[in-house]
NUBAKE-872307 format. One record per residue: residue in one letter; y, z, x of N, C-alpha, C in turn. Coordinates in steps of 0.02 Angstrom, whole numbers, padded with zeros to 5 digits, always signed. Each point is the difference from the previous one (the first is absolute). Layout:
N
AYZXYZXYZX ...
END
This chain:
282
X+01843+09075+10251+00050-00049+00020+00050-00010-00056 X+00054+00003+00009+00050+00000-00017+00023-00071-00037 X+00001-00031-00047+00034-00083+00018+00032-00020-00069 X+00035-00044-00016+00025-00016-00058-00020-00072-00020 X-00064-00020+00029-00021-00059-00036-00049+00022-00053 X-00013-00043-00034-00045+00034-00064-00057-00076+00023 X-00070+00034-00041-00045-00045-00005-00016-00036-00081 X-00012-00080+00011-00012-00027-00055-00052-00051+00012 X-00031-00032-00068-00066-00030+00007+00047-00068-00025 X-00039-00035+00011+00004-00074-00022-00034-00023-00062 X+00038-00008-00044-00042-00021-00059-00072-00066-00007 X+00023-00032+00055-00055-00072+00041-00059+00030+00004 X+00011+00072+00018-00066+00036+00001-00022+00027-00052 X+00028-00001-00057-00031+00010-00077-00022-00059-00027 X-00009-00032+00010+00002-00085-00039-00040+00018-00071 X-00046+00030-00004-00033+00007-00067+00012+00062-00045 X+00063+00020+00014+00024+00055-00047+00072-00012-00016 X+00007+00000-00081+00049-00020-00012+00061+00051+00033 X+00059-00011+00017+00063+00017+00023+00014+00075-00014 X+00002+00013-00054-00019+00076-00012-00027+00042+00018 X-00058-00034+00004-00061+00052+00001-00007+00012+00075 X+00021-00067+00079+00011+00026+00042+00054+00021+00034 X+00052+00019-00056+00051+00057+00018-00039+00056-00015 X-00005+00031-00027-00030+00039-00037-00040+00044+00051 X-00052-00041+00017-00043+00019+00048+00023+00020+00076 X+00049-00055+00021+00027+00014+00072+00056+00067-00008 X+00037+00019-00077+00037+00052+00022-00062+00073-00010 X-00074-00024-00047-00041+00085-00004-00007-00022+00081 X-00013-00040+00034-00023+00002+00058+00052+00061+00063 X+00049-00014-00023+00074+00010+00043+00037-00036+00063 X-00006-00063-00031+00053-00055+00011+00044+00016-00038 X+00076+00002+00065+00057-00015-00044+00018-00050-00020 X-00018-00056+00051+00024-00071-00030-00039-00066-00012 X+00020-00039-00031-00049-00062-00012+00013-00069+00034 X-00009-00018+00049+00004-00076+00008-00006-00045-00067 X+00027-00028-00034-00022-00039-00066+00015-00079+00015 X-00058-00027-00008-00028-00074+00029+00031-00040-00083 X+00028-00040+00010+00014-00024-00081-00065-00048-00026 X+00001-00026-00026-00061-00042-00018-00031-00003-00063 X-00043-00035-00012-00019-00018-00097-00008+00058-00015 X-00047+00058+00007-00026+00060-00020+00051+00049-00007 X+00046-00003+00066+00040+00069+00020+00088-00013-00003 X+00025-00011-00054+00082-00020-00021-00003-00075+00036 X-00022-00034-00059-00013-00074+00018+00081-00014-00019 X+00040-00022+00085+00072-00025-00019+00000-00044-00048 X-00036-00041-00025+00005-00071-00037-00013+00018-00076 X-00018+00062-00006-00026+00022-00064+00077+00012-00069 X-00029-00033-00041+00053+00004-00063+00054+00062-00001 X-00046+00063+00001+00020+00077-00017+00006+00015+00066 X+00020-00024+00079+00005+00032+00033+00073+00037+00002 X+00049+00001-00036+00048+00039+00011-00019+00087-00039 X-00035-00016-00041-00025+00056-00023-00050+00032+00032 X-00071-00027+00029-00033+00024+00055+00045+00042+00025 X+00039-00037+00056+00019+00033+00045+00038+00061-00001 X+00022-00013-00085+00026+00081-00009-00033+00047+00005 X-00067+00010-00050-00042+00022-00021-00046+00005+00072 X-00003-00024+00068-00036+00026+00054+00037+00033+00020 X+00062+00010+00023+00049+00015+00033+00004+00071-00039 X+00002-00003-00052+00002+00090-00048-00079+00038+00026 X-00048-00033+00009-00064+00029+00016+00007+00011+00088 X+00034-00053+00007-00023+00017+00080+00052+00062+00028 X+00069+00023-00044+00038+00050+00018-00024+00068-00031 X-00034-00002-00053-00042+00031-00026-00070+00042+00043 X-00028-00040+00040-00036+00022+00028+00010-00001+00066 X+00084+00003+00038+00030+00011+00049-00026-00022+00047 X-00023-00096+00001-00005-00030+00034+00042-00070+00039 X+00021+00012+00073+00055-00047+00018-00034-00074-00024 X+00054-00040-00001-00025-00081-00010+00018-00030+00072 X-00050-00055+00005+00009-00066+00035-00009-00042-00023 X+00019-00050-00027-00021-00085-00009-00017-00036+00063 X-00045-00012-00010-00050-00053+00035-00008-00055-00014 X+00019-00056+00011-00006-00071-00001-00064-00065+00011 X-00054+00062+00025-00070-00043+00028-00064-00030-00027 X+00016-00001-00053-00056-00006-00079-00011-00087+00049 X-00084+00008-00002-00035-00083+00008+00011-00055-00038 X+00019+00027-00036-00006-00073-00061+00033+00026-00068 X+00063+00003-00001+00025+00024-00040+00056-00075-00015 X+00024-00035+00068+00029-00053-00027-00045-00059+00005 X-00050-00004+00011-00056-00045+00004-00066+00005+00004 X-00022-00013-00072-00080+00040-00003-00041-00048+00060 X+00024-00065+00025-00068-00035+00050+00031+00008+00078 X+00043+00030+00025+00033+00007+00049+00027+00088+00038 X-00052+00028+00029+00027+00093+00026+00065-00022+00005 X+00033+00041-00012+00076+00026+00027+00056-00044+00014 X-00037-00075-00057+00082-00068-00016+00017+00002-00059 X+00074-00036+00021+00014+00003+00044+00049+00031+00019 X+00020-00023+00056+00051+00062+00038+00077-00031+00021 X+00048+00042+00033+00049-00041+00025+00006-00043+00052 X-00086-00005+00028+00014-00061+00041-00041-00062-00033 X-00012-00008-00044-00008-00049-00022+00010-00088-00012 X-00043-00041+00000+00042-00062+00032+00040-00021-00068 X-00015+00004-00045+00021+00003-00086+00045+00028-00017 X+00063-00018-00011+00054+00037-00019+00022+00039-00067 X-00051-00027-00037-00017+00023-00058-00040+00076+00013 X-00058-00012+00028-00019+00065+00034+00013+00055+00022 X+00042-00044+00045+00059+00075+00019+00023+00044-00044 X+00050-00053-00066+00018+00040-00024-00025+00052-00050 X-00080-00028-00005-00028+00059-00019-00025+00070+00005 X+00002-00035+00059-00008+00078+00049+00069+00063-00008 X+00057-00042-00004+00073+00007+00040+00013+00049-00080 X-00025-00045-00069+00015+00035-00048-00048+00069-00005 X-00068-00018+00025-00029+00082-00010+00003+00035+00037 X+00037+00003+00063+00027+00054+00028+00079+00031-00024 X+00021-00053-00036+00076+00037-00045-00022+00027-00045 X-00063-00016-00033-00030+00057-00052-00023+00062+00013 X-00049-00013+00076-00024+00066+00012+00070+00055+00017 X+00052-00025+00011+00052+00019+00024+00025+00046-00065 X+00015-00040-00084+00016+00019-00021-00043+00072-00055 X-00076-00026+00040-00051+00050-00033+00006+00059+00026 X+00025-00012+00055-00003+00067+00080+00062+00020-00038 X+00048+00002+00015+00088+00029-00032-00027+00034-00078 X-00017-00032-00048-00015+00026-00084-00064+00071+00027 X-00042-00013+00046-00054+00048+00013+00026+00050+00012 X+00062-00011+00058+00016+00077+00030-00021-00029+00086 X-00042-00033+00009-00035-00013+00059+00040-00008+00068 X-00002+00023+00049+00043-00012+00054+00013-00082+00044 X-00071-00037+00003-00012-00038+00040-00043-00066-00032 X+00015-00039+00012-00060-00063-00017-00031-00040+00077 X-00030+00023-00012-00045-00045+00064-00019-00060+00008 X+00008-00055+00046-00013-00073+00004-00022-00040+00053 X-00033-00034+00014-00028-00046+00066+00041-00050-00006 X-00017-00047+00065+00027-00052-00006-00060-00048-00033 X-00067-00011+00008-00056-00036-00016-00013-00052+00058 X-00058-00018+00003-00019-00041+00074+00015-00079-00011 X+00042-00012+00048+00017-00050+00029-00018-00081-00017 X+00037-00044-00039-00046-00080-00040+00001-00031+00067 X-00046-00052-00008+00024-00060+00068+00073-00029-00014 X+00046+00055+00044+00038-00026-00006+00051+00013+00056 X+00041-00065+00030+00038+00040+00069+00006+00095+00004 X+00002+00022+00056+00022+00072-00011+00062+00015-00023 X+00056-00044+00038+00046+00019-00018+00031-00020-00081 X-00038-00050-00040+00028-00001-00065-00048+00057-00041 X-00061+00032+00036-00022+00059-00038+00064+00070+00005 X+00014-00012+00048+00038+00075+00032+00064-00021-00056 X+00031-00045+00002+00037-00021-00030+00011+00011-00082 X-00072-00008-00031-00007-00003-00059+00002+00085-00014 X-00031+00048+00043-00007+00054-00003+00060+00050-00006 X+00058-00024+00059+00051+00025-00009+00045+00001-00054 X+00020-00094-00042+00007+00021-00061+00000+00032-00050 X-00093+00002+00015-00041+00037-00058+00016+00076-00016 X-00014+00031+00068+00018+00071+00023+00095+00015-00039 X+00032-00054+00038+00090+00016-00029+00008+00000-00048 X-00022-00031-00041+00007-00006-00079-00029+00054-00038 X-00035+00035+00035-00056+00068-00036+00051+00028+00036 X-00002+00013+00064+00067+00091+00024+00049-00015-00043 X+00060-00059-00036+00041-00009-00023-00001+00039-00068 X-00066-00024-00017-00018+00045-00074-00022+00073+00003 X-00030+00023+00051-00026+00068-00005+00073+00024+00024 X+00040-00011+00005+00072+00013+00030+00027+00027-00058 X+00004-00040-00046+00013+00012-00078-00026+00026-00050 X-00062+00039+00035-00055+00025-00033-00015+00081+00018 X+00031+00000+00050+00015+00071+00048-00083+00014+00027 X-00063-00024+00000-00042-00008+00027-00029-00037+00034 X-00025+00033+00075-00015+00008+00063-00043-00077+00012 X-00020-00037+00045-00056-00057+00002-00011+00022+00057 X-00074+00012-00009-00050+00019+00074-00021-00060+00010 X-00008-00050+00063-00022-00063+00028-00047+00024+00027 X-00067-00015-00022-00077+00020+00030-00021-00039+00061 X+00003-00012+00053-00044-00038+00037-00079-00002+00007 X-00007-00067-00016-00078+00009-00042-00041-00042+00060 X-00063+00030+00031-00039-00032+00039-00005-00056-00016 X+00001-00079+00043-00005-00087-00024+00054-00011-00051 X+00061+00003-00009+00057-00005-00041+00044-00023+00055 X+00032-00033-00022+00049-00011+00040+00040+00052+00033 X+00020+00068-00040+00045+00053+00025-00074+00051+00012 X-00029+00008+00048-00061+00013+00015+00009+00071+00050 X+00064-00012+00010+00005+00070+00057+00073+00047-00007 X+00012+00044+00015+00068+00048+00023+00049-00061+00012 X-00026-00037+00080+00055-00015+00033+00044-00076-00059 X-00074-00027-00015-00004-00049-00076+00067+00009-00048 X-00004+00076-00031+00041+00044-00053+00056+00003+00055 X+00029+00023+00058+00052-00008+00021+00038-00062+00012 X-00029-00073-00005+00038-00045+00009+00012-00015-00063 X-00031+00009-00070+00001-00006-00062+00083+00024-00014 X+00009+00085+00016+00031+00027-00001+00066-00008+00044 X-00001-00050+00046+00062-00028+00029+00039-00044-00040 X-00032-00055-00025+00011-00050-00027+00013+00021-00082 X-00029+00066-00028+00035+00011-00067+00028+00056-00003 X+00074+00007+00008+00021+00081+00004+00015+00028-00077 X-00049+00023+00020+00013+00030-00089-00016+00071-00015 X+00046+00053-00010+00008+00087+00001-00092+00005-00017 X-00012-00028-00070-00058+00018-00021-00058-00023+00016 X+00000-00040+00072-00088-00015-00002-00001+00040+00072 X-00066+00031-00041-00032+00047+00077-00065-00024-00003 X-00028+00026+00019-00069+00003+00035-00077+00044-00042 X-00047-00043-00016-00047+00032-00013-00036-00016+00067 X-00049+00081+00006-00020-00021+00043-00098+00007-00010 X-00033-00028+00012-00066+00026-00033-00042+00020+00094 X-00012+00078-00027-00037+00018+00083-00060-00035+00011 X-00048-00024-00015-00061-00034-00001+00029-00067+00053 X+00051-00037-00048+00016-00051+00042+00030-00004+00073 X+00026+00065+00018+00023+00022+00054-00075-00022+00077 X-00044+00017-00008-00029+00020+00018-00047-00098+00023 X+00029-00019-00045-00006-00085+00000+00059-00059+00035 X+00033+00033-00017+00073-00052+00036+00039+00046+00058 X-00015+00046-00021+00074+00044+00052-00055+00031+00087 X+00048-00016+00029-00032+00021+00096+00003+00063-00024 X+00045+00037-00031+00006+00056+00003-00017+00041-00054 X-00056+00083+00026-00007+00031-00048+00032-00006-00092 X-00055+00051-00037+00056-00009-00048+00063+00044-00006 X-00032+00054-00005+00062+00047+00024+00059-00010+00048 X-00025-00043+00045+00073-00034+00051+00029-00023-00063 X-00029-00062-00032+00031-00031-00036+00043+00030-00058 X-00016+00031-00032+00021+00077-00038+00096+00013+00023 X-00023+00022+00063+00064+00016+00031+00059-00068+00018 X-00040-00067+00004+00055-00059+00031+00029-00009-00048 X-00067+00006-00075+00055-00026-00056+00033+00040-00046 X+00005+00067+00026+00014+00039-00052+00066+00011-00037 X+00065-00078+00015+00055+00033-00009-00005-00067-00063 X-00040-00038+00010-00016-00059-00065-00057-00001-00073 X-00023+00056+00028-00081+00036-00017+00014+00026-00104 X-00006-00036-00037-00002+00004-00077-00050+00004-00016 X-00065+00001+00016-00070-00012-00047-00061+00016+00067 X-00050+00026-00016-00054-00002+00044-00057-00019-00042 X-00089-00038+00020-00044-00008-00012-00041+00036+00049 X-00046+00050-00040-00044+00023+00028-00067-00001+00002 X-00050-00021+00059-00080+00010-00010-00012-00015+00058 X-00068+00002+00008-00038-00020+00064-00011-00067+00020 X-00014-00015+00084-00015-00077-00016-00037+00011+00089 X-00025-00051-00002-00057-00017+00065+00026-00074+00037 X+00031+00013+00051+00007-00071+00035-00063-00057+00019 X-00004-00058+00014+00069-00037-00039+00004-00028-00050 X-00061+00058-00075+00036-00039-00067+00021+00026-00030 X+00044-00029-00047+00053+00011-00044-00056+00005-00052 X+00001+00084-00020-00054+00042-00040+00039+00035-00017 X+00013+00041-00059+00019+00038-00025-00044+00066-00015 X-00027+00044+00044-00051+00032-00013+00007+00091+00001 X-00039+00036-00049+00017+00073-00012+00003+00037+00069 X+00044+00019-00015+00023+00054+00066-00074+00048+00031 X+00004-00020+00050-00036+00036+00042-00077-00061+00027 X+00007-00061-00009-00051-00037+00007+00041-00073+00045 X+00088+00020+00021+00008-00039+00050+00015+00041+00062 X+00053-00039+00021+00020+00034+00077+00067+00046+00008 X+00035-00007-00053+00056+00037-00017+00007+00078-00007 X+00045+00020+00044+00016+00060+00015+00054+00024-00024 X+00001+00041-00078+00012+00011-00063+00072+00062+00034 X-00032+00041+00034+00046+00067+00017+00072-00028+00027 X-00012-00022+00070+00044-00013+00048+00042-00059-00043 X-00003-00033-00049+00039-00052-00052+00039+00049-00060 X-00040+00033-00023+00028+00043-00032+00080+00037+00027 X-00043+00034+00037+00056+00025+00056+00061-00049+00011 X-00028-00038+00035+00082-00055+00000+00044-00006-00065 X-00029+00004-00037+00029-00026-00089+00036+00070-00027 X-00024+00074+00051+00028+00042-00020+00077-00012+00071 X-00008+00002+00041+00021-00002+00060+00089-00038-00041 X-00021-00055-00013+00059-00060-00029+00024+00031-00062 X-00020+00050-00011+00026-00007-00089+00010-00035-00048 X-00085-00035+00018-00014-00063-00049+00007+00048-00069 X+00030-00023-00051-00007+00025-00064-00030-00054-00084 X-00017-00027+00022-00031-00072-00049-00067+00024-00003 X-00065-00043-00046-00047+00014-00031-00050-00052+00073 X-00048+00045+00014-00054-00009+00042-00053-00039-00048 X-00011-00014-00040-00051-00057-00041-00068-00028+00057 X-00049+00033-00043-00045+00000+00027-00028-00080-00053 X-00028-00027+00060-00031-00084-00031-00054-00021-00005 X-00036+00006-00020-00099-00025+00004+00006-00044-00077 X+00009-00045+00009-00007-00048-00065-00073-00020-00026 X-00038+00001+00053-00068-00019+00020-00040+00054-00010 X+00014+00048-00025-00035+00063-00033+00016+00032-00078 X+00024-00063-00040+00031+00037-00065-00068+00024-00042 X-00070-00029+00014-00036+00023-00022-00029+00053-00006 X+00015+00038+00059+00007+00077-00009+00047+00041+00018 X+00056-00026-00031+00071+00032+00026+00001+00057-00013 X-00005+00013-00064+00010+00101+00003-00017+00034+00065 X-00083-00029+00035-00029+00035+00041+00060+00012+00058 X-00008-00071+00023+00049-00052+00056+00062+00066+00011 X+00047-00005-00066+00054+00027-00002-00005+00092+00008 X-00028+00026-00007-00021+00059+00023-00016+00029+00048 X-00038-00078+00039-00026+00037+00085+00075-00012+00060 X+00023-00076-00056+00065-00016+00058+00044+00075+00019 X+00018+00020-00081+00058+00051+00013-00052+00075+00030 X-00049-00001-00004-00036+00051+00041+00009-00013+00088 X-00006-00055+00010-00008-00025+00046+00078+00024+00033 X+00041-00053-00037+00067+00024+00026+00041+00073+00022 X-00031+00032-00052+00031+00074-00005-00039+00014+00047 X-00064-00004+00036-00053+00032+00066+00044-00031+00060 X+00024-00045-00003+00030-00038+00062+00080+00026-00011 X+00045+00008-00048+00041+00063+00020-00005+00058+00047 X-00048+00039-00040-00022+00047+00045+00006-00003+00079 X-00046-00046+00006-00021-00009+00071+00045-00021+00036 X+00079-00015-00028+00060-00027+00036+00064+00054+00015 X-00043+00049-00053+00065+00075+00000+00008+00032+00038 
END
């Protein structure tokens, strides 16, 4: 099969190897590209020397002719007692803008990297009317396309199972209300298979003209599992295929965060896995 997307791992799935060492590994593996999750361990934005980091990854990661993604999804990176706060919907305005500033960083880490895309959720929903969440979101969202505008890199909007932007049709009203050249679409296939009526591969094709970023792995309805390929229900070929079909050309990032403990292994069977399910689509 023929295709011009390349495959990359998620660094979420290294958690116990320093940044190096799982580049290193995912390009002997033959990954071209890296999903890179920011966070304390792995180009901690908040870190003193991060302008230098990021040089100094960015020379290794072209070095060992691997594409970049920035990833935005680190648990507790702005709050060690709180997963994933806070966010831009936040009832705290102060909050927000914390969020609002580390996505202009990941922004400016992604541009200094080389990296095409930064990836972002909206985060799930406070008690709070819908419409001053949706509200807070759109802001949030305009003020980031405004900057990745100026940054010449891409923002993939993830729709994340129980998030407020939780689905496709979710990311298209997002996308009404902020017109902005640079935000497209991440799309993660696992979640497909959770929110969307329709196949994933349908889905593949509806969104393929907004389509910047993909997440790849297995998953088992109806939980939101992140699990090694070949132990859900996902039908690897016929997705593939679509992604060749569209002339998706962005990094396929494979995601098991929940397996960094034996990632080398993990990361070896995925891209085995993948390259067998090519095949079977040619």
């Amino acid at each position: 099969m023929n295709r011009a997307f390349r495959y990359g791992y998620n660094t979420n799935g290294f958690a116990h190897h320093r940044l190096d060492d799982a580049l290193r590994v995912m390009a002997d593996l033959g990954y071209e590209g890296c999903a890179l999750t920011l966070d304390h361990s792995h180009l901690d934005p908040f870190a003193d020397d991060v302008a230098t980091e990021v040089g100094r990854v960015g020379r290794l990661a072209q070095a060992l002719r691997l594409s970049l993604v920035v990833e935005t999804g680190a648990r507790f990176l702005l709050d060690p007692r709180r997963k994933h706060e806070p966010t831009l919907l936040s009832d705290d305005a102060d909050d927000r803008r914390r969020r609002c500033d580390f996505l202009q960083r990941a922004l400016a880490i992604a541009r200094d990297l080389g990296a095409e895309v930064v990836s972002l959720w909206s985060g799930v929903a406070p008690p709070a009317p819908p419409e001053v969440c949706r509200q807070r979101l759109v802001e949030g969202v305009e003020a980031i396309a405004r900057h990745a505008e100026s940054t010449g890199v891409a923002l993939g909007f993830e729709p994340e199972p129980g998030m407020l932007v939780e689905n496709v049709d979710d990311f298209y009203e997002l996308r009404a209300a902020v017109d902005s050249p640079a935000l497209g679409l991440t799309l993660d296939l696992g979640h497909c298979l959770l929110t969307e009526s329709d196949a994933p591969d349908k889905v593949v094709h509806r969104v393929a003209s907004m389509l910047v970023n993909v997440h790849a792995e297995d998953m088992r309805r109806p939980i939101h599992e992140h699990l090694p390929f070949g132990l859900g229900e996902m039908s690897y070929g016929s997705i593939l295929a679509a992604l060749r079909d569209v002339e998706y050309r962005g990094l396929v990032g494979v995601e098991l965060s929940r397996d960094s403990h034996r990632a080398p292994d993990m990361a070896r069977a995925a891209l085995a896995y993948l390259r067998a399910a090519e095949q079977e689509a040619a």
